[in-house]
Each structure stands twice: as C-alpha cells, then as structure tokens.
DODREN-72768 format. One line per 2 residues: number of its first residue (from 1); for each residue x negated, y, z negated of N, C-alpha, C. Coordinates in nm, 3 decimals, padded with zeros to 5 digits. Example, Ala and Ser with C-alpha at 12.3 -4.5 7.8 and 13.67 -1.06 7.14 Angstrom:
<vexkes>
1	-01.319,-00.569,-00.780,-01.230,-00.450,-00.780,-01.320,-00.330,-00.780 | -01.285,-00.225,-00.708,-01.367,-00.106,-00.714,-01.290,00.003,-00.787;
</vexkes>
This chain:
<vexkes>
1	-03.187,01.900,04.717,-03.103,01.924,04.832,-02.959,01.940,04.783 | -02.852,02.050,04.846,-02.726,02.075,04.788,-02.679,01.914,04.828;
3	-02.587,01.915,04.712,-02.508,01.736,04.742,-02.454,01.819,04.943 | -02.374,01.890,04.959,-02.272,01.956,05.075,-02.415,01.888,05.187;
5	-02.571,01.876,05.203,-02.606,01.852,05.300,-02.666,01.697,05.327 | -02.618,01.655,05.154,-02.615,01.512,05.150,-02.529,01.437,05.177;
7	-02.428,01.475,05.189,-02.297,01.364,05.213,-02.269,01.269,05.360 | -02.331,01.374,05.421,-02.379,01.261,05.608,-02.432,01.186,05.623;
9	-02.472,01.127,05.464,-02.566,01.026,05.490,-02.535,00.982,05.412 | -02.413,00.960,05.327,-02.377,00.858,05.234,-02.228,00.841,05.234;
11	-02.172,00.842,05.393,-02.048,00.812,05.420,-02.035,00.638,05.436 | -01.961,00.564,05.331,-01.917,00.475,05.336,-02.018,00.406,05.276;
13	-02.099,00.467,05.173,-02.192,00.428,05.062,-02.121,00.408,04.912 | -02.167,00.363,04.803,-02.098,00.363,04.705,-02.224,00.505,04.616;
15	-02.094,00.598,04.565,-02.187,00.727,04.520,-02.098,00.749,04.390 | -02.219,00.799,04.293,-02.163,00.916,04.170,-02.146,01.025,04.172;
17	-02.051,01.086,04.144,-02.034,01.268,04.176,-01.960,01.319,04.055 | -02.064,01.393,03.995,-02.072,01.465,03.902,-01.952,01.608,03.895;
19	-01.855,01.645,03.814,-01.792,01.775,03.830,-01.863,01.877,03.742 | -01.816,01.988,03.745,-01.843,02.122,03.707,-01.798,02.115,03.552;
21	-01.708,02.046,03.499,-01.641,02.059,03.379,-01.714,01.909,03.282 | -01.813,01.900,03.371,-01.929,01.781,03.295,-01.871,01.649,03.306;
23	-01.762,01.593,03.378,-01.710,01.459,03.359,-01.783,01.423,03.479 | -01.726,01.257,03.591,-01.785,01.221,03.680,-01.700,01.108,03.722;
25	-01.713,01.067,03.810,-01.670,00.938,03.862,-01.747,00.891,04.000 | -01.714,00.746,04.001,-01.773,00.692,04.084,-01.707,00.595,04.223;
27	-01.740,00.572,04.328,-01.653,00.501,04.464,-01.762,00.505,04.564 | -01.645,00.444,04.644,-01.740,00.473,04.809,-01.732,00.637,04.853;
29	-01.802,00.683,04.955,-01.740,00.822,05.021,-01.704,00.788,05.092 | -01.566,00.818,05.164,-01.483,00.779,05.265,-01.495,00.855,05.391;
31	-01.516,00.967,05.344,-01.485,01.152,05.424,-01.464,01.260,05.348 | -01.505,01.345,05.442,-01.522,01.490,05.377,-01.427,01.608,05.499;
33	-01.373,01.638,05.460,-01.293,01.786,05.547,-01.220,01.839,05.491 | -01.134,01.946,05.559,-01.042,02.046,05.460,-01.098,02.094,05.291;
35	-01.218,02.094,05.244,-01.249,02.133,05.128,-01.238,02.054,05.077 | -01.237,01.945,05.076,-01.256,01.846,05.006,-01.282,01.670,05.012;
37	-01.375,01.606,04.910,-01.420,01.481,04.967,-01.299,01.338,04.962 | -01.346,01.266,04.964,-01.229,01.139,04.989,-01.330,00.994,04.938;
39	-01.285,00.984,04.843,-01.368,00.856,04.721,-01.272,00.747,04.710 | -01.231,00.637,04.802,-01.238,00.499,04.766,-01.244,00.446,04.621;
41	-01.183,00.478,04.472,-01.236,00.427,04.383,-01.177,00.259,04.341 | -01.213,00.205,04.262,-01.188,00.076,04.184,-01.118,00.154,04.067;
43	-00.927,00.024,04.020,-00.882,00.093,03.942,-00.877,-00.013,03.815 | -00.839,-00.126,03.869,-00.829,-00.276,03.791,-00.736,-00.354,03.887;
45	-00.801,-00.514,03.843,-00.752,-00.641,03.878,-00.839,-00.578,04.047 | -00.696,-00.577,04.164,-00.726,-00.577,04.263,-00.719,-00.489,04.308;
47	-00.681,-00.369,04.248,-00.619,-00.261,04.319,-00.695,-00.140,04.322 | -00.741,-00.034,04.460,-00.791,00.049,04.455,-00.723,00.186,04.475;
49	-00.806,00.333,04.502,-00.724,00.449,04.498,-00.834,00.528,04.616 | -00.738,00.587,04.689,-00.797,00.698,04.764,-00.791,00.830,04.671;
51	-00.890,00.879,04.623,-00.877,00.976,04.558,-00.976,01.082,04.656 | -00.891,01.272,04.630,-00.974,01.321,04.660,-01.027,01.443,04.589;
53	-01.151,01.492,04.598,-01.173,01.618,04.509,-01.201,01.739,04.559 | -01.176,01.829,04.521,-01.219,02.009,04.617,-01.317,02.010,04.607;
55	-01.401,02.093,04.738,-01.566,02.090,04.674,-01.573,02.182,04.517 | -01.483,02.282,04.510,-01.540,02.383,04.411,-01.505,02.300,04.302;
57	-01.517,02.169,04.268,-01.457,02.086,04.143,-01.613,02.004,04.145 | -01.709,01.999,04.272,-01.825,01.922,04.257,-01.985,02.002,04.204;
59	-02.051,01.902,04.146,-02.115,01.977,04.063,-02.257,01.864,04.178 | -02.267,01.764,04.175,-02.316,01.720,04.256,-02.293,01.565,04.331;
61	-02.339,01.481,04.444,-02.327,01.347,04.468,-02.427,01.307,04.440 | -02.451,01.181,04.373,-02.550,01.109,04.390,-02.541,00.998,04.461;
63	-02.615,00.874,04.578,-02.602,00.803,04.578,-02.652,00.639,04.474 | -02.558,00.531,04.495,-02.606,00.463,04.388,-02.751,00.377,04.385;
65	-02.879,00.288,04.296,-02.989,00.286,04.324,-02.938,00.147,04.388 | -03.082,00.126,04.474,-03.055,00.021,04.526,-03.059,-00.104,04.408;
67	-03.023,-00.183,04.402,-02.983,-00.328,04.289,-03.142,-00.376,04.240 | -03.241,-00.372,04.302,-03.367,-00.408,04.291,-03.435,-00.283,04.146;
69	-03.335,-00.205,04.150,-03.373,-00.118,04.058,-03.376,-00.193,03.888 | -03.266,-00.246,03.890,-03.286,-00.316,03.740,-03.424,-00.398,03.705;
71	-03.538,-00.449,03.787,-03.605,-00.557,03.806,-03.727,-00.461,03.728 | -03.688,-00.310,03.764,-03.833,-00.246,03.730,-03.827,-00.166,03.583;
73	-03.668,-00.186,03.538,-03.601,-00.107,03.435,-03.616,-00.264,03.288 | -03.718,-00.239,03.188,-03.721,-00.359,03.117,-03.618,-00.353,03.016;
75	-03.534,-00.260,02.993,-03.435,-00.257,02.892,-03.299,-00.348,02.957 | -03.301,-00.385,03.047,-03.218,-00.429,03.146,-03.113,-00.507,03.063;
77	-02.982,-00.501,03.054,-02.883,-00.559,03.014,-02.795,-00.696,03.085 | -02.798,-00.790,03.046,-02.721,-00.930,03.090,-02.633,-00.982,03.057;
79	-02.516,-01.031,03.093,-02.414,-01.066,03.049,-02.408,-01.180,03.103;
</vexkes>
C-alpha cells in the first residue's frame, strides 16, 4: 500500500519514514497537509522537535512493531 494511503491510520502513532536519498528517521505523526508530513521527533535530555518533510522527500512510512515483537525475535538485545 502507498505510505500517502497509510498515514490515516497512523496519526499520532510512533512511525519510521524512510527518504528517497536512503537516510530515515523516526517520531510520532502529528499531521499531514500542504505537501508535507509533521513528525514529533526526540532530540536529547528532554527536549523535542516538530519537524516537517515534503512528500517528494518520502520514500515510505512505516509504522513501529508492536513491543511484544522482541519476545518472538531470539537475537533480542538487553541492557
């Protein structure tokens, strides 16, 4: 499914979104209009960023797995 008919359903979700130039980052989705989305990210300590991106800069969204996912993944990492 294009990420553009996924995003109505992962407003105010925490998602990965992939760009066109192969990098990525990750946040909540906040909103989407004017050509472009609106990502909530984490920067350090306490402080966050409204960041936003053009669609023609997105390559795709993913949303993130649910947490139960590590349980079935045995390489699983602990700190």
């Amino acid at each position: 499914m294009p990420w553009q008919q996924k995003i109505g359903y992962l407003f105010g979700q925490p998602v990965g979104i992939s760009f066109i130039d192969g990098t990525g980052t990750s946040g909540v989705l906040c909103e989407a209009y004017g050509g472009s989305v609106y990502v909530m990210e984490y920067l350090y300590h306490s402080q966050f960023a409204m960041k936003h991106y053009n669609y023609n800069m997105i390559q795709d969204i993913h949303p993130f797995p649910s947490c139960n996912y590590h349980q079935q993944n045995s390489n699983s990492v602990v700190y």
